[in-house]
C-alpha positions, 0 to 999 in steps of 0.5 A: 081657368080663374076669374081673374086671369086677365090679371094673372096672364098680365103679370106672367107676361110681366115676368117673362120680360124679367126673366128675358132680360136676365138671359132665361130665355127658356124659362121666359119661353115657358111662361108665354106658353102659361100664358097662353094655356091659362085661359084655355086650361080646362085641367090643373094638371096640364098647367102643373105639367107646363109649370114643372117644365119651367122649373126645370128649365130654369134650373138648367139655365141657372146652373149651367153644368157649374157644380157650385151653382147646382149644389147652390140652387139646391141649398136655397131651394131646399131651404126655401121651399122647406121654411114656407112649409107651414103656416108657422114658418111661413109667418117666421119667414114674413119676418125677414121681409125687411131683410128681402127689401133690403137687399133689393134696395141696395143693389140698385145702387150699382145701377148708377156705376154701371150707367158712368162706366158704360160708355168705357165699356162701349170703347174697349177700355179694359182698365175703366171697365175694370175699375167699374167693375171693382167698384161693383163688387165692393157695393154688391159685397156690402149690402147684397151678398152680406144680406142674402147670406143672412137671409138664407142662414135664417131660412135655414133655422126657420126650416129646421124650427131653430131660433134666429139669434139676436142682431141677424140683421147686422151679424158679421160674415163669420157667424153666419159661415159659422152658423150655416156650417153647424146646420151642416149646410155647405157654406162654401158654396153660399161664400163662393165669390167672397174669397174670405173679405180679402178682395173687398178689403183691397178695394174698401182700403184701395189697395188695388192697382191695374197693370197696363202690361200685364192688364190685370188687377192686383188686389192686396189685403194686410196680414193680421194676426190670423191671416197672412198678407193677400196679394193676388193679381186677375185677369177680367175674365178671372174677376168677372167669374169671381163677381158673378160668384159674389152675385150668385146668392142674390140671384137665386135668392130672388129668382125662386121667390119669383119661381114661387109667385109664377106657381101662384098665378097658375095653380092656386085658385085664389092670389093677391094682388094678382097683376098689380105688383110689376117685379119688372119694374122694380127689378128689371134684373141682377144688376151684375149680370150684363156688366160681368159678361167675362170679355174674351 
């Protein structure tokens, strides 16, 4: 179909690696048969059918029947598609690369935790692989959901041709919920997993503590003068939920901008770069995903 689509089908097989290992296995499907097709494509059209198939496919294996998740990938679809919507916003967009780089960069930090903790895993220590866990959310929740929700809070101005205040890269989680409720975009969706800072404070302050008979996790935050005392205890399964929340933002996040690549390679007559970034790689998957697999 183009020139060079040796180059475009190495990197589409190079994705569906990705997206196999981060359990896609219907979107990772569907880029084998773009592959395929690719050279053989006489007409845009059937390749344009194939890849809204993916698309499809993807977003039935990101939401999973999860209301939040739909109306998550709505948002961050909606936003990104819409701030890549002309050459000027595009542009506006290329200034948050450092903000992309960020995010990926810190959340391969957590790789290291899951590799200590894994062999707890293997043995069936719930309370180790609980505290690996805890370890995990406080370092997604510092450096990659923080970052991701500055990220789409910016997309979100840039999409409705509003300016980026100053200081997005350090602004704190309240202006940003702040920020994103006054674009009338639904910010507890985006905060799911957050659950207001008060989990990350009881592990940054180690106030958490687990419990041998009951094998939970209890999780304590101070009062301050506006919110009272936090005190909740879970189970694995009930922290593994909340941690795949924290998570979701990122993942998305991520996953349509490799969405936006995969129709690239396909469709467009000219790409840069084609089969010479390997995004396995680099990001062989959210690090989260394998780890908080909730334990029955």
């Amino acid at each position: 179909m183009w020139p060079d689509d040796h180059a475009r089908i190495s990197e589409l097989l190079d994705k569906a690696k990705y997206f196999e290992r981060a359990e896609y296995p219907g979107t990772a499907e569907w880029l084998r048969q773009l592959a395929e097709s690719l050279p053989l494509a006489r007409d845009p059209s059937k390749l344009q059918r194939e890849f809204d198939e993916l698309e499809k496919t993807f977003q039935s294996e990101f939401e999973k029947g999860d209301p939040n998740r739909v109306l998550l990938f709505s948002i961050v679809r909606t936003v990104l598609l819409a701030s890549l919507s002309s050459p000027a916003k595009q542009e506006r967009t290329l200034e948050l690369v450092p903000l992309f780089e960020e995010a990926a960069r810190n959340s391969q930090n957590i790789a290291p935790i899951i590799e200590a903790f894994a062999q707890f895993v293997r043995d069936g220590n719930l309370k180790m692989r609980y505290y690996g866990m805890c370890l995990q959310y406080l370092f997604n929740s510092e450096g990659v959901f923080d970052t991701t929700t500055r990220i789409i809070y910016a997309m979100s101005l840039i999409a409705l041709g509003k300016p980026i205040p100053p200081g997005l890269s350090t602004m704190d989680w309240q202006t940003v919920r702040k920020g994103l409720i006054e674009l009338e975009v639904p910010a507890d969706a985006v905060f799911e997993g957050w659950a207001q800072g008060r989990i990350r404070n009881s592990i940054a302050h180690s106030r958490f503590a687990y419990d041998d008979v009951t094998k939970k996790m209890r999780f304590r935050d101070v009062p301050t003068k506006r919110r009272p005392e936090y005190d909740q205890s879970f189970t694995i399964v009930e922290f593994s939920r909340i941690c795949i929340q924290l998570d979701n933002p990122f993942h998305i996040v991520l996953n349509l901008l490799f969405i936006i690549r995969i129709m690239q390679l396909v469709l467009n007559p000219k790409v840069e770069d084609a089969g010479k970034r390997s995004i396995f790689e680099k990001w062989k998957k959210s690090p989260l995903y394998d780890e908080f697999d909730p334990v029955e």
